[in-house]
N, C-alpha and C positions, 0 to 999 in steps of 0.2 A: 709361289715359285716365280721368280724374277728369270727373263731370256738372256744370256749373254753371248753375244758374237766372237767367236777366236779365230784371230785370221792368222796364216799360215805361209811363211818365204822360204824357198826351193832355193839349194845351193850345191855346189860342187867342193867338197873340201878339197883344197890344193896347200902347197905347201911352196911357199917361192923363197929366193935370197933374202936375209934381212939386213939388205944393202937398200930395198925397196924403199924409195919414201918418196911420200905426198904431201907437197906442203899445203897442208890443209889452212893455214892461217890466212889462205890468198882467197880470192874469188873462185867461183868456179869455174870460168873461162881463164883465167890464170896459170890454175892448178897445174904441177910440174911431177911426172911420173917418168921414175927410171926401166926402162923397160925391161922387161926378166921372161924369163922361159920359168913354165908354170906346171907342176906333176901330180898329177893328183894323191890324195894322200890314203892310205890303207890304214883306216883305227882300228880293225879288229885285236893287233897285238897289244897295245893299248890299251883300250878298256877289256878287253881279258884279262889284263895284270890288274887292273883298277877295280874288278870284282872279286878278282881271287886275294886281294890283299885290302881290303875298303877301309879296313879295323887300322890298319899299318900304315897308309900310304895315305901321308894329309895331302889335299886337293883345294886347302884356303888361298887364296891369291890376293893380291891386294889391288883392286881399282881406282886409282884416286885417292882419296880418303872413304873410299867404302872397299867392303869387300866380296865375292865373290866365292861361293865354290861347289861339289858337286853334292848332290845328295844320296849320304850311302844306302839307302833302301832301294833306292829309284832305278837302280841298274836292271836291264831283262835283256834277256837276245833268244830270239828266236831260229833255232838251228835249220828247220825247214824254207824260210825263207832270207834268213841270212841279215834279218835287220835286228839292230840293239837299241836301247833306248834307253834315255838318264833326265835327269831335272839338273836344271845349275838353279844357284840360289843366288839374291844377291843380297846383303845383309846393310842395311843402313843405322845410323842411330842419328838420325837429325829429320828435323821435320815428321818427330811424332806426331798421330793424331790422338785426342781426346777422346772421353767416353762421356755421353751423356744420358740421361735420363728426363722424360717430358716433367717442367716444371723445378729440377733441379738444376744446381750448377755444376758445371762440364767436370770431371774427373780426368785428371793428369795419368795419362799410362807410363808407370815408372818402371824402365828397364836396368838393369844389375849392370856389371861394369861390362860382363860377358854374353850380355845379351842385345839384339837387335830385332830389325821389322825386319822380314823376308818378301824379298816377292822371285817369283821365282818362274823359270823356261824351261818346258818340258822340250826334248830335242829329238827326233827320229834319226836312225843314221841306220842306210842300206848300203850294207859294202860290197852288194854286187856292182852298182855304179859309182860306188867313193860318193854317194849325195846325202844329204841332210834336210829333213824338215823343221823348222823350228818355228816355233809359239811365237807368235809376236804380241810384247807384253809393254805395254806404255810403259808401267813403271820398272819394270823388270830392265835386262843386260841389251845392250843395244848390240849391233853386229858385230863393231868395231871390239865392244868388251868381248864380247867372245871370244872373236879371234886372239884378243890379248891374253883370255883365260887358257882356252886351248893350246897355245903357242908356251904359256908359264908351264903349264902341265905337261907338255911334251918334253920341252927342258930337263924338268923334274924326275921324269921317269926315264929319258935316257943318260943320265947322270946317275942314277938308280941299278940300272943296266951296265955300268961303267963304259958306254959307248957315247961320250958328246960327241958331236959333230965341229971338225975343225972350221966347216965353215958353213954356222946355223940358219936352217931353214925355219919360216915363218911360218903360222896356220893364215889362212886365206879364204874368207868364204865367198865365190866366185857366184851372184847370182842366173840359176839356171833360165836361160833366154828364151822364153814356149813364141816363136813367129808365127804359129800359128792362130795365134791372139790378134795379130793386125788381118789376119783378111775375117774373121770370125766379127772385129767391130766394123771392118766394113761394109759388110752384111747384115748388117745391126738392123733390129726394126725399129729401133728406140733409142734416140740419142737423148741424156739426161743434163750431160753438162762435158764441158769443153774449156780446156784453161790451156792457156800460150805462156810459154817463160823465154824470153830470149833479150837480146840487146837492141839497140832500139835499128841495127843495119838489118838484123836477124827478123826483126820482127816485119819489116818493112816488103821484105818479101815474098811475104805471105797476105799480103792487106789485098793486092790488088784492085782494081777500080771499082768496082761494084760487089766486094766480096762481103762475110759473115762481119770483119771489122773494119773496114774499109773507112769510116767515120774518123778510125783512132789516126788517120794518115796526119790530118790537121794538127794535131798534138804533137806528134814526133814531129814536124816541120818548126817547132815553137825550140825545139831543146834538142841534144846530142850529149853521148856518151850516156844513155839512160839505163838503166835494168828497168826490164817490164813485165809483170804479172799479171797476165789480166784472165778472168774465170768469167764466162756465159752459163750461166745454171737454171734449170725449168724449178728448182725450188723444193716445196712440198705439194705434190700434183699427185695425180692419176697414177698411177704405174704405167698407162698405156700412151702417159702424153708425152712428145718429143721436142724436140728443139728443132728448124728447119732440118730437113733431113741432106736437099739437096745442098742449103749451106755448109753444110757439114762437112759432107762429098768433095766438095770444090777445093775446102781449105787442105784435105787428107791427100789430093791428087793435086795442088797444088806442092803441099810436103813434100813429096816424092820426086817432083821433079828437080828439088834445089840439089844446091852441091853439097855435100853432108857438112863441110866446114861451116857452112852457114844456114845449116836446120837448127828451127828454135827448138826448143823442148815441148813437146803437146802431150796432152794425157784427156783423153775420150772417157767420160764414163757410159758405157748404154746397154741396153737390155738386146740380146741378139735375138730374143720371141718372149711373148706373154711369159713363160713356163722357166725362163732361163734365170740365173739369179745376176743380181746389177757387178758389172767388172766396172773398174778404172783401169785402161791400160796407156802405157806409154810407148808410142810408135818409134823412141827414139831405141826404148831397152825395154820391151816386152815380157818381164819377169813373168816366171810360173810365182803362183799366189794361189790361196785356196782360205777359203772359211769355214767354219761348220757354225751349226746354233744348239746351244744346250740351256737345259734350267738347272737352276740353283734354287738351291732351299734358301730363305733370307738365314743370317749370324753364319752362314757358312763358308768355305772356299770351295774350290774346282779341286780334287784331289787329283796327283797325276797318275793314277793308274787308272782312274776314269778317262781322263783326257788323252792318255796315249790308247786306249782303245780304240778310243773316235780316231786317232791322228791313222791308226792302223788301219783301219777301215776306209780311212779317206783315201790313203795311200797306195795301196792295193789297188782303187781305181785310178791313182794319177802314175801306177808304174809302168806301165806301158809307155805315156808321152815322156817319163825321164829315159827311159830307153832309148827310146826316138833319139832325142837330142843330145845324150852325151855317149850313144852308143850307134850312131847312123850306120848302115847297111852299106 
């Protein structure tokens, strides 16, 4: 049995103008967003149709030059608590891999003209808060496809409905912000590692005279206009060993006091007690995130009606803080 980690991104499905746009091709202090009013989106009519008609109703999209689409077995919803769940697929034909055997030579895996590799995102979706859990899968659909795929499929099916929209709304997956992750690493008994991204005015602000990087000041007085990444890590150590703690403290309460136009980006990873499991969190945008750990048989995969058990289970304890935060008293 081999352990595998499956980490897990909280969002808010919304639905905006598709007048939206990001010019992604710039830097990230660059980057140019048209501002829009954001509503959250209700899938239940949706994947109601999308179950009752799964044999009827194609769900292939195209990404790129690969494709995308839902898996019809994969659908469930549970009436008692009002959450559905589904697998998106994404289908590649490039960059096969091989088969080999100890001693022999590699075996080419030859796919038919209709066939591809799969890898595939199992998705939670509770539509008491319009929120979404999904699998985060290296090779799998990134967020962006997502939204691309859910935004084709919505198209789809109110065109199906004969109701298009004269002026179409986008899918949107808004990540769900848990603030209570910043005072939780403040409290941290164990700080593991500590990375800074900013520019080099950005970064300058946080150095101060005698601080955690205070060294790197000499450097940035050499050069201007820089982008700077720089990572403090304890490595492979102890579980219970730390990076200075009060260094730590300084630079986090230095953070807070700048003007937000010019906070670098930081992201803390530390253990908040022996017993706690290790977070990265980002003080600028505190995502809900969540893992579980399961075994696998070796020749096999993670089938998703196992994995959305665990995601159900996982969920149930984190429904309460999606409450919290997109449902505040």
């Amino acid at each position: 049995m081999a352990r595998k980690y499956v980490r897990f991104n909280y969002f808010e499905v919304q639905l905006v103008p598709a007048q939206v746009v990001v010019l992604e091709d710039l830097d990230e202090e660059q980057q140019v967003q048209i501002p829009y009013q954001a509503d959250a989106w209700d899938m239940s009519g949706f994947l109601d149709y999308l179950m009752a008609y799964r044999e009827h109703f194609r769900t292939t999209v195209p990404v790129g030059d690969e494709y995308a689409e839902i898996e019809k077995d994969s659908y469930s919803y549970d009436q008692r608590t009002n959450i559905y769940g589904f697998q998106l697929s994404k289908l590649r034909d490039k960059n096969i891999p091989s088969k080999k055997r100890f001693g022999e030579i590699k075996e080419e895996i030859l796919l038919d003209q209709d066939e591809f590799i799969g890898e595939f995102t199992s998705i939670l979706y509770d539509n008491s808060y319009k929120a979404v859990m999904v699998q985060s899968n290296l090779y799998g659909l990134s967020t962006k496809q997502i939204e691309h795929v859910l935004t084709q499929l919505r198209f789809r099916y109110l065109d199906t409905l004969g109701t298009p929209e004269a002026n179409p709304l986008v899918v949107k997956l808004a990540p769900i912000i848990d603030n209570s992750k910043i005072t939780r690493v403040i409290n941290a008994d164990y700080y593991k590692k500590i990375r800074i991204r900013a520019s080099d005015v950005m970064l300058d602000a946080v150095l101060g005279e005698n601080g955690l990087l205070s060294d790197t000041r000499r450097m940035l007085m050499e050069s201007a206009g820089l982008h700077i990444d720089i990572t403090i890590s304890m490595g492979r150590t102890e579980k219970t060993s730390s990076l200075n703690q009060e260094n730590i403290r300084n630079v986090i309460e230095q953070f807070w006091e700048l003007d937000e136009r010019i906070r670098p980006q930081i992201e803390l990873t530390a253990l908040e007690n022996e017993e706690a499991a290790i977070e990265t969190i980002n003080l600028v945008e505190p995502r809900m995130t969540d893992r579980i750990s399961i075994e696998v048989e070796p020749r096999t995969t993670v089938a998703h009606e196992f994995l959305f058990q665990n995601m159900l289970h996982l969920y149930n304890e984190r429904r309460a803080d999606v409450r919290r935060i997109l449902r505040p008293l």
